[in-house]
C-alpha positions as a Markdown table, in Angstrom:
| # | Residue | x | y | z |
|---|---|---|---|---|
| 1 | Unk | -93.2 | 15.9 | 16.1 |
| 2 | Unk | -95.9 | 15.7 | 18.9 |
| 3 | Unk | -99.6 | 15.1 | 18.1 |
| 4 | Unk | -101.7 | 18.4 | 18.4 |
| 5 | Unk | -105.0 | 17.9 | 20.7 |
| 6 | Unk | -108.0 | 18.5 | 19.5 |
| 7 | Unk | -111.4 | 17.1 | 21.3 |
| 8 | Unk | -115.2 | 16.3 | 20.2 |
| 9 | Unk | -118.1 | 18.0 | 22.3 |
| 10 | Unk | -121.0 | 15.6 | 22.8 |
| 11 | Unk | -123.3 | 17.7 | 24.7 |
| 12 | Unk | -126.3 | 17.6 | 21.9 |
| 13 | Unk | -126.0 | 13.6 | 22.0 |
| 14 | Unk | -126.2 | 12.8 | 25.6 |
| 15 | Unk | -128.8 | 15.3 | 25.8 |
| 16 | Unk | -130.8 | 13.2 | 23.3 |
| 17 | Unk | -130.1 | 10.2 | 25.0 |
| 18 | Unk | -131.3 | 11.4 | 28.0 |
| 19 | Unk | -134.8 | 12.3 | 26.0 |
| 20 | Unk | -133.9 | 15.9 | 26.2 |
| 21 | Unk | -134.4 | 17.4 | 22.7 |
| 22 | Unk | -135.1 | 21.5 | 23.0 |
| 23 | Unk | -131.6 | 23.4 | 24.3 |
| 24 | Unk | -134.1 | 25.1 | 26.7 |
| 25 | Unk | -134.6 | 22.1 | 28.8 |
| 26 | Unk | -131.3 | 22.5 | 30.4 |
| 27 | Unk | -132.3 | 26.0 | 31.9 |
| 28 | Unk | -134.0 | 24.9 | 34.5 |
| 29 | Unk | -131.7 | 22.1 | 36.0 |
| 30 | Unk | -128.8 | 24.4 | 35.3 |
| 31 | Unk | -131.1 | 28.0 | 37.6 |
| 32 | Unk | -131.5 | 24.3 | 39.8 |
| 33 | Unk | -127.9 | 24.7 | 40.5 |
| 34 | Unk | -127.3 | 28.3 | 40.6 |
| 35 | Unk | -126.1 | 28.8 | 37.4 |
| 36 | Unk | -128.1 | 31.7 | 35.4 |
| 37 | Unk | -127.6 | 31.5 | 31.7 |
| 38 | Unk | -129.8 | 33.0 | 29.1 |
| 39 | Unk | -131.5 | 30.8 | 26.2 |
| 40 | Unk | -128.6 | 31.9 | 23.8 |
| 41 | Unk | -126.3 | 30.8 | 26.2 |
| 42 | Unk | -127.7 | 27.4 | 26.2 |
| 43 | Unk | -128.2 | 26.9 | 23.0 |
| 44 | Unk | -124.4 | 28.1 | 21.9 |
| 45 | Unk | -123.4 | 25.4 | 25.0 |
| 46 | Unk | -125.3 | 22.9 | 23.1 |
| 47 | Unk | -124.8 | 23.7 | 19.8 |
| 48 | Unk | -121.2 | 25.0 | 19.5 |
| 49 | Unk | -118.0 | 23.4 | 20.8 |
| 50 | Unk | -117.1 | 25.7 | 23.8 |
| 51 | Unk | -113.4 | 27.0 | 24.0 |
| 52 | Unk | -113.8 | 28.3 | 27.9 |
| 53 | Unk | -115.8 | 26.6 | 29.7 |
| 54 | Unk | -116.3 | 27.1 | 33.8 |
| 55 | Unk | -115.7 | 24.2 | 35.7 |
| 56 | Unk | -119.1 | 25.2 | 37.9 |
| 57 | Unk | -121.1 | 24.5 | 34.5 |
| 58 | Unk | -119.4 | 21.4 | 33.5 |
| 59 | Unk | -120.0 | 20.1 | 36.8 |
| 60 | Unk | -124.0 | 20.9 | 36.7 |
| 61 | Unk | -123.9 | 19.1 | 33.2 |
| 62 | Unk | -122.5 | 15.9 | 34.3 |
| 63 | Unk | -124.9 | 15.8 | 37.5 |
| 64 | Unk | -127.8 | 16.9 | 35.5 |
| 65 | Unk | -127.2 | 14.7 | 32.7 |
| 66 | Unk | -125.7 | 12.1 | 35.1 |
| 67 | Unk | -122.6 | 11.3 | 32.6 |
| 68 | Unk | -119.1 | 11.7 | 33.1 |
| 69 | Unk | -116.5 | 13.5 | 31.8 |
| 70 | Unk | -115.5 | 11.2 | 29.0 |
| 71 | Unk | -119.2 | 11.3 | 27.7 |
| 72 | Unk | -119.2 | 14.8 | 27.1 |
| 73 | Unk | -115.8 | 15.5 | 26.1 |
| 74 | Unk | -113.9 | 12.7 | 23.6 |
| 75 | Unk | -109.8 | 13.6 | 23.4 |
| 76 | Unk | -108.7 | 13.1 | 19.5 |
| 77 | Unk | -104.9 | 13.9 | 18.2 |
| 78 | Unk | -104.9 | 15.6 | 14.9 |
| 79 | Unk | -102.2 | 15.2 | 12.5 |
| 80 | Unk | -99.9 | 18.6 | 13.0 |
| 81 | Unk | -98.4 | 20.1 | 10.5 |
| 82 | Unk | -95.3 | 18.7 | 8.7 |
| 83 | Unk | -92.3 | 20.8 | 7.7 |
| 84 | Unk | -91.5 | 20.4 | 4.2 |
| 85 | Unk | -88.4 | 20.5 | 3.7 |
| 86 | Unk | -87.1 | 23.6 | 2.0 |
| 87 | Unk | -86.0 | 23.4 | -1.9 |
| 88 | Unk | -83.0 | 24.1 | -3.6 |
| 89 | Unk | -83.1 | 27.2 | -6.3 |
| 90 | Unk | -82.5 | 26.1 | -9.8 |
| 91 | Unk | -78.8 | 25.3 | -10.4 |
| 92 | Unk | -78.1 | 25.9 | -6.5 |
| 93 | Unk | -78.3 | 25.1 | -2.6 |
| 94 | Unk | -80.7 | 25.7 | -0.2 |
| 95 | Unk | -80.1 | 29.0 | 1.7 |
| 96 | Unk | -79.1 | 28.6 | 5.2 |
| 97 | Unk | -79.2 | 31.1 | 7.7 |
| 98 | Unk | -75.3 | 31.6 | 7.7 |
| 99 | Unk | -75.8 | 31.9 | 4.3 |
| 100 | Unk | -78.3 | 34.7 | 4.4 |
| 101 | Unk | -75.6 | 36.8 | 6.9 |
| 102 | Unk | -73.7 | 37.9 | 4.1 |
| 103 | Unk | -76.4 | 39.3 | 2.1 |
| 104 | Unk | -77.7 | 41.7 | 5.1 |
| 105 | Unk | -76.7 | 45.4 | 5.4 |
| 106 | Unk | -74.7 | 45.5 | 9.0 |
| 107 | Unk | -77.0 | 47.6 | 11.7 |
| 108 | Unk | -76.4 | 51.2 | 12.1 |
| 109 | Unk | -74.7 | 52.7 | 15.2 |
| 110 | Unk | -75.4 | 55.8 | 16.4 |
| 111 | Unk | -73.1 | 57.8 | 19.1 |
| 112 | Unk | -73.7 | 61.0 | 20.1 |
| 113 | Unk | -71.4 | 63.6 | 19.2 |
| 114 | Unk | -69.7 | 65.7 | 21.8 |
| 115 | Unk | -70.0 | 69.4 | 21.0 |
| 116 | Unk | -68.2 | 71.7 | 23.1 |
């Protein structure tokens, strides 16, 4: 089974590397670049790990914070979920889904009836 992707957002530490410790310093490098976002914006960019994210911000970020990609954004594979395999009842078999045909009522069919 294939390794869900999962990534780490770094934005907070480069920005304290860089010596830039108040989420409202990015506001005005980012109006710098044409990008208006208010202070709750910026502090949910900085703060929270964005799920959509334009590509015209990201870009600002790594010029303003002169980093690339891999600085701000760290791939990791999390460990997917395993299928268990399914248990046998007491004193039987597992129940397959030919097994299972059997036990369901066959569907309905409805015609119309022809009254003349």
């Amino acid at each position: 089974m294939a390794a869900k992707l999962d990534y780490h957002w770094h934005l907070r530490k480069v920005m304290a590397d860089r010596g830039m410790f108040s989420t409202t310093d990015l506001i005005p490098p980012l109006a710098k670049r044409g990008i208006a976002l208010s202070s709750s914006q910026v502090y949910r960019l900085v703060v929270e790990r964005p799920e959509r994210l334009s590509l015209k911000i990201l870009m600002a970020l790594l010029d303003i914070l002169d980093c690339t990609m891999d600085d701000l954004i760290e791939p990791i594979a999390v460990a997917g979920a395993v299928k268990k395999p399914k248990k046998a009842a007491v004193g039987g078999t597992a129940l397959d889904a030919e097994g299972l045909a059997g036990l369901r009522p066959k569907r309905a069919r409805i015609r119309c009836v022809d009254r003349s």
